[in-house]
C-alpha positions in Angstrom: 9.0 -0.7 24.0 7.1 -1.5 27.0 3.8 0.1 28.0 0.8 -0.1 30.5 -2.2 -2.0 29.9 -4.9 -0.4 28.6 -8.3 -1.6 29.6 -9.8 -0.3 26.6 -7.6 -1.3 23.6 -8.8 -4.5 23.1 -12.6 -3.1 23.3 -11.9 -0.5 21.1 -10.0 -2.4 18.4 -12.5 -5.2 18.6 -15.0 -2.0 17.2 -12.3 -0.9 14.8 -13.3 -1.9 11.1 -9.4 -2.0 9.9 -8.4 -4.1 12.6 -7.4 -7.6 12.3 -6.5 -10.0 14.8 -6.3 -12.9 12.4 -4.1 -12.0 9.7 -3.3 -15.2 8.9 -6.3 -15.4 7.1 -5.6 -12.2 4.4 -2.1 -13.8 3.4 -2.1 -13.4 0.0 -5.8 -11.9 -0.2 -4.6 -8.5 1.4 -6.3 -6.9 -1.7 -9.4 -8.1 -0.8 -9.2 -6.8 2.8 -8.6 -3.7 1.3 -10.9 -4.0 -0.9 -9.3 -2.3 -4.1 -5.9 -3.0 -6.4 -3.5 0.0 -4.9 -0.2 -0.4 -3.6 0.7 -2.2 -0.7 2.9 -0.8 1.4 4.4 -2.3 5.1 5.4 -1.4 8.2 6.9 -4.2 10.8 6.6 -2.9 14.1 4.6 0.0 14.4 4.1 0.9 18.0 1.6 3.9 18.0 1.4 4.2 14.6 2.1 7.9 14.2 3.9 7.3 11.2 1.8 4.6 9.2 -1.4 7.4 10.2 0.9 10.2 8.5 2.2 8.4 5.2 -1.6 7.0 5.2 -2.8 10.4 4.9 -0.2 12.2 2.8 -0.8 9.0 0.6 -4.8 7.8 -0.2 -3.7 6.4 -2.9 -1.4 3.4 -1.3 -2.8 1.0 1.4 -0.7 0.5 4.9 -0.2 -3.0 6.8 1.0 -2.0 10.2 1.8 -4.6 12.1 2.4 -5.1 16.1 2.2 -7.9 18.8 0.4 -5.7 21.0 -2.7 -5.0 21.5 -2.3 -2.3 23.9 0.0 -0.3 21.9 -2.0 -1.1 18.4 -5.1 0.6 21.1 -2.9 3.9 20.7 -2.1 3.5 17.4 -6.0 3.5 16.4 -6.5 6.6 18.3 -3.8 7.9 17.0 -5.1 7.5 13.9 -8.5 8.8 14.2 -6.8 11.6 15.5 -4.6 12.6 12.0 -7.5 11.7 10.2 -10.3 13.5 12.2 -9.2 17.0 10.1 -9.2 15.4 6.6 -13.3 14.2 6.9 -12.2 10.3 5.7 -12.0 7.4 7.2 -8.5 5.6 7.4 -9.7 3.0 4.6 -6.2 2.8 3.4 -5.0 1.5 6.6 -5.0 -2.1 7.7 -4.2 -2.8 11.5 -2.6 -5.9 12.4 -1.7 -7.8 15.7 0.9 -9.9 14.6 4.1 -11.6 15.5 6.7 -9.5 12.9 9.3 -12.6 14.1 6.9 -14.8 11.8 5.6 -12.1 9.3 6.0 -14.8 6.5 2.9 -16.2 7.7 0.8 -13.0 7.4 2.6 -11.8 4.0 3.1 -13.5 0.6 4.4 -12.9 -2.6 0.8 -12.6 -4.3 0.4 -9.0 -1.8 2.9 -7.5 -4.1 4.7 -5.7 -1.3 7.0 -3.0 -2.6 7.9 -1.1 0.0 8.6 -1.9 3.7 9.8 0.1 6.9 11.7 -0.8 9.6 11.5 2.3 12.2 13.3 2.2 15.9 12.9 -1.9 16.2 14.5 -2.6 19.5 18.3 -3.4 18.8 18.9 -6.3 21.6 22.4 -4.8 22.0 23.4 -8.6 24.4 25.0 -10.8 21.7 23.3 -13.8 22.4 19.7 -12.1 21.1 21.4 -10.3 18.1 19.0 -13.0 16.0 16.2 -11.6 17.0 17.0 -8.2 15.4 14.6 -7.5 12.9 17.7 -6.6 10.7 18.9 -10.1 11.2 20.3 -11.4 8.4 18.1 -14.8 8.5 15.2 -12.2 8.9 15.9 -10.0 5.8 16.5 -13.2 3.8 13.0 -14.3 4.8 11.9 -10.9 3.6 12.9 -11.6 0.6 10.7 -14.4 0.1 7.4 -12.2 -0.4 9.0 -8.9 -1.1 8.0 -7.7 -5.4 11.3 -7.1 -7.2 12.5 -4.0 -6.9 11.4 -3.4 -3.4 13.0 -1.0 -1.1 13.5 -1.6 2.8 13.0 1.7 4.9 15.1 1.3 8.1 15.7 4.2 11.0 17.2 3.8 14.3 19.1 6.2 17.0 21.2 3.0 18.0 24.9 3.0 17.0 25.6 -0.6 17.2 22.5 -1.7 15.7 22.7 0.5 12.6 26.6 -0.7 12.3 25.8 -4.6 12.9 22.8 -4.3 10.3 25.0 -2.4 7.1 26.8 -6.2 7.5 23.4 -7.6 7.8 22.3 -6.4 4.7 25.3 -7.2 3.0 25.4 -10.1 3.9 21.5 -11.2 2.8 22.5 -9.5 -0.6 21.1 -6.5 -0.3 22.1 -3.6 -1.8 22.2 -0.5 -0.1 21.1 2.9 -2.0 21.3 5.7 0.6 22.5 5.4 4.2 23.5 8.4 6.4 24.7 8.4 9.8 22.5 11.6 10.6 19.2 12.2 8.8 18.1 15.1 10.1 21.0 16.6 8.8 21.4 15.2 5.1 19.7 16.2 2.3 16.7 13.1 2.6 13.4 15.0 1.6 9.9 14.0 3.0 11.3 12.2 6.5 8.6 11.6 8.4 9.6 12.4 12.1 8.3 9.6 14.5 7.8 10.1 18.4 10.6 7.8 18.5 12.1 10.1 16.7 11.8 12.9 18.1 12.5 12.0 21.8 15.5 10.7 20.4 16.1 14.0 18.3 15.6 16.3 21.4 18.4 14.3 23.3 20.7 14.9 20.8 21.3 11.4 19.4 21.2 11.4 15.6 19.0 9.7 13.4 20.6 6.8 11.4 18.7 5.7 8.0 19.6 3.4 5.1 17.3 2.1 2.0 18.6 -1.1 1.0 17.1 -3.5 -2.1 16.9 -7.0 -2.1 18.8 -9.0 -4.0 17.3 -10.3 -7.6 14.7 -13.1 -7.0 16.2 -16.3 -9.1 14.1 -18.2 -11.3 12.8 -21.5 -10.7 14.8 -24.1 -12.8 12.0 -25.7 -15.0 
């Protein structure tokens, strides 16, 4: 998703005490950024963060990576924030804000975070077969996932995109995932507790249903000694 540039994001976030522009440096110390033991949970791709601020704030007791590549955007996001949080009176400390490259999130993540849970929502689908790869349902990608993901994790993913929903079902099958739940039209299934992004809902109001699938990743193989 494209969007202007905002001369005040990068001020702003530079002031924002969740914000990271250097998460290289919390792989596998994510805990300590955090500054507590809870739950880690992950979003790749989080535009304006209107869903990470909603399932931070339904959820104090689980802390949220959200992670972008742009600053401008991850600017919205933290006001977005402030903004779901401003009628609770507390801070968003179970939030971390990342500008990061989710093509490479192997180098911000590890094993040692103990990520459980991880959502994919509205990623763009590059329909033109020649960048299919760079889907963030790509099967080399959710293989890679599966390097720091804790057993018996569960991949969130949502899109309004037909082909990209379709191509990813092989996707995941093909990395060795297993797929628990899929439906071709949320809003109309019986899926409790959706959170509804802008996404979402611009989507929604145009009459394009909501595809959604949790998939697990296939059983992490021992070491041979």
């Amino acid at each position: 998703m494209r969007i202007r540039k905002k001369k005040w994001a990068e001020p702003e976030l530079a002031d924002c005490g969740y914000y990271t522009n250097t998460p290289e440096e919390y792989k596998g110390r994510w805990r300590e950024f955090f500054g507590n033991d809870k739950p880690i949970e992950l979003e790749i791709g989080c535009g304006k963060c209107t869903f990470i601020a909603e399932k931070a704030k339904r959820n104090p007791g689980i802390n949220y990576i959200a992670v972008d590549i742009k600053s401008d955007m991850l600017g919205v996001g933290r006001r977005n924030i402030e903004r779901l949080f401003s009628d609770t009176g507390k801070s968003p400390d179970n939030i971390a804000l990342v500008r990061g490259n989710v093509e490479q999130i192997d180098k911000i993540i590890s094993p040692e975070d103990g990520i459980s849970v991880m959502y994919i929502n509205f990623c763009n689908p590059w329909p033109r077969l020649k960048h299919n790869k760079r889907r963030l349902t790509y099967t080399r990608k959710l293989r890679m996932y599966t390097e720091f993901l804790s057993d018996n994790a569960v991949i969130y993913f949502k899109t309004d995109d037909d082909g990209l929903f379709e191509d990813s079902i092989g996707y995941f099958n093909e990395a060795g995932y297993t797929i628990r739940c899929l439906t071709r039209d949320l809003h109309n299934s019986d899926i409790k507790d959706n959170i509804v992004t802008e996404h979402e809902q611009m989507f929604t109001d145009e009459g394009i249903p909501i595809k959604y699938l949790e998939a697990i990743p296939p059983e992490k193989k021992d070491d041979p000694d």
